[in-house]
Steps between C-alpha positions, in 0.01 A plus 500: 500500500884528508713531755679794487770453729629146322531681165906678371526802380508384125191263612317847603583637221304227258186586701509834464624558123326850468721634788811682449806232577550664810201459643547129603827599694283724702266215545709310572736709778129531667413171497804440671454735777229301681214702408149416629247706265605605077413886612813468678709547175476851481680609218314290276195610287172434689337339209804223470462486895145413464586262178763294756242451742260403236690227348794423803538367843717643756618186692450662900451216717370558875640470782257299676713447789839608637726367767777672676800250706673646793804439286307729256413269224160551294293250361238598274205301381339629165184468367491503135278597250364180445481395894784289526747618743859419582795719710794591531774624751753767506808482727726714631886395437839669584514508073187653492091436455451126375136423326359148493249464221274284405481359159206283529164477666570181677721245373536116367823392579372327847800580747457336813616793655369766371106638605453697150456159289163450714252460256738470190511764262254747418590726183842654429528872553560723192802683490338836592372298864843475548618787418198702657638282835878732426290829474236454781755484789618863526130608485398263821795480650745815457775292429641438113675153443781478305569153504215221384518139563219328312459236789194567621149277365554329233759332292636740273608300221212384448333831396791513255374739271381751759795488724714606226250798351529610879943457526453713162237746641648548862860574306377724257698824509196728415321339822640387849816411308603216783860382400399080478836441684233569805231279404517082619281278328436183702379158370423175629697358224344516198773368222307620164462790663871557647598395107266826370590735733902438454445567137399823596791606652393723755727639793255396766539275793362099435412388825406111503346320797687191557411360808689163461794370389330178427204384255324309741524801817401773194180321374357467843563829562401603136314359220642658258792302509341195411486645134877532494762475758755645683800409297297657185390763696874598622669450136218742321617748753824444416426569135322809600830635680700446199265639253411843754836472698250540803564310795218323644346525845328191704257516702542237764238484805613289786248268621524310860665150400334562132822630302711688771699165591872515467487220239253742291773784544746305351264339239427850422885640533647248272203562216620874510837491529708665223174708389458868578166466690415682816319300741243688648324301856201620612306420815175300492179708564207295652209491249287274618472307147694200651499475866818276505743755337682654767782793498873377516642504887775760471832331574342314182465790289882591609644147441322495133628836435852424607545148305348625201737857474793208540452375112504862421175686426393824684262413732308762677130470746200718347380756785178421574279785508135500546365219662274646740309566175512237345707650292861308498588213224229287431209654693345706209148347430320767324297614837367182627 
């Protein structure tokens, strides 16, 4: 059976050539309201009602279990149709309601810091998971987001195919219609990946995780890197700001003595220096995966910050929101 809710208009349309041409518009605007049961599209014909739940799936994942911060941040773990389950979290910023999503069940990338690559990757979700992540929030949670950060389980890029049926569903202007000037995509670092998506040109937000300034730091810390480097990583990200005029964001988490040295600030000022990146630091959340990892001592996080906005690229610290739910940077593990 199809899923509905990953399907266009015009791709609605092909299933149901006997309808009138409207018809999939209204399917579609429904679709795209979050609904839970087909009898909830009431000014369609009963019979095509009963023909959609005959031959469709409407993509409603459950809310298996929901967390509330004292800094009001909700994390969500989902069961999905299948069993698997993964979460995500919605924060509350001065710019609004920020969802983090999850784009895979599990993950293979093998972070040391991160708990969500425990147990390597599962399955990727289908766009409609993703999207049914968007329209599920308002329904157990009251509040709408209205910004999306696809950060959550999972490394995005690799789901390419999905990820982008969901920036093209999510932006759709007969559905939720979100602008993707509010949507960040974050990636370990994939470079055939980065290559695909700048061809795309879409006005979104690339987000990569850096980590290091320094091949040998970055493939401790990341495995990934040991299938390129940082110097190819860094000039493919280049290419994408030329070919999207987009400037890139890094992700940068400080690590005790790790990569929050002042002779990894500098490494990492002088490899940026002249490009319009945005430095983004974030502050280590324990996992448990590796017992050794500890969070940066904070004169360290201020001296990093302040040698590396010397060479010239905005630097700013990530809030961190969430952690007494497991539900800050790196702690997202699909419920274990």
């Amino acid at each position: 059976m199809t899923e509905l809710l990953a399907l266009t208009p015009e791709e609605l349309q092909a299933l149901l050539p006997d309808q009138p041409a409207y018809r999939a518009g209204q399917v579609f605007r429904w679709l795209h309201k979050g609904i839970t049961a087909f009898d909830q599209m009431s000014d369609l014909p009963a019979a095509l009602r009963q023909r959609l739940g005959e031959t469709g799936l409407l993509t409603v994942p459950e809310a298996a279990r929901v967390q509330t911060a004292r800094d009001g941040t909700v994390k969500i773990l989902w069961r999905l149709s299948d069993g698997q389950r993964v979460e995500s979290v919605l924060m509350r910023h001065h710019h609004g309601e920020s969802l983090c999503l999850s784009t895979q069940a599990g993950c293979r990338q093998g972070c040391l810091f991160c708990a969500s690559t425990v147990g390597g990757l599962v399955r990727n979700l289908t766009a409609a998971e993703m999207l049914a992540q968007v329209q599920s929030m308002p329904r157990e949670t009251g509040r709408t987001p209205d910004h999306l950060v696809l950060m959550g389980i999972g490394e995005p890029l690799d789901n390419f195919n999905e990820v982008v049926r969901f920036l093209t569903l999510v932006s759709h202007p007969q559905g939720l219609g979100l602008s993707l000037r509010r949507v960040s995509l974050s990636t370990c670092g994939l470079i055939d990946g980065i290559r695909r998506l700048a061809a795309l040109d879409l006005p979104l937000t690339l987000s990569v995780s850096l980590h290091a300034p320094d091949d040998e730091t970055r493939s401790r810390l990341m495995p990934v890197n040991r299938s390129g480097d940082v110097e190819r990583l860094l000039a493919v990200c280049r290419d994408y700001f030329r070919a999207t005029g987009r400037r890139v964001s890094y992700e940068y988490l400080l690590l005790d003595e790790i990569n929050d040295t002042p002779d990894k600030a500098r490494a990492l000022g002088r490899l940026l220096r002249g490009a319009p990146a945005h430095v983004n630091l974030i502050l280590y959340n324990q996992t448990g995966r590796d017992p050794g990892l500890r969070p940066s001592k904070p004169e360290a996080v201020r001296a990093f910050r302040d040698i590396v906005s010397a060479y010239g690229p905005v630097v700013t610290l990530r809030r961190s929101l969430g952690g007494e739910i497991d539900a800050a940077c790196g702690q997202l593990r699909g419920g274990n």
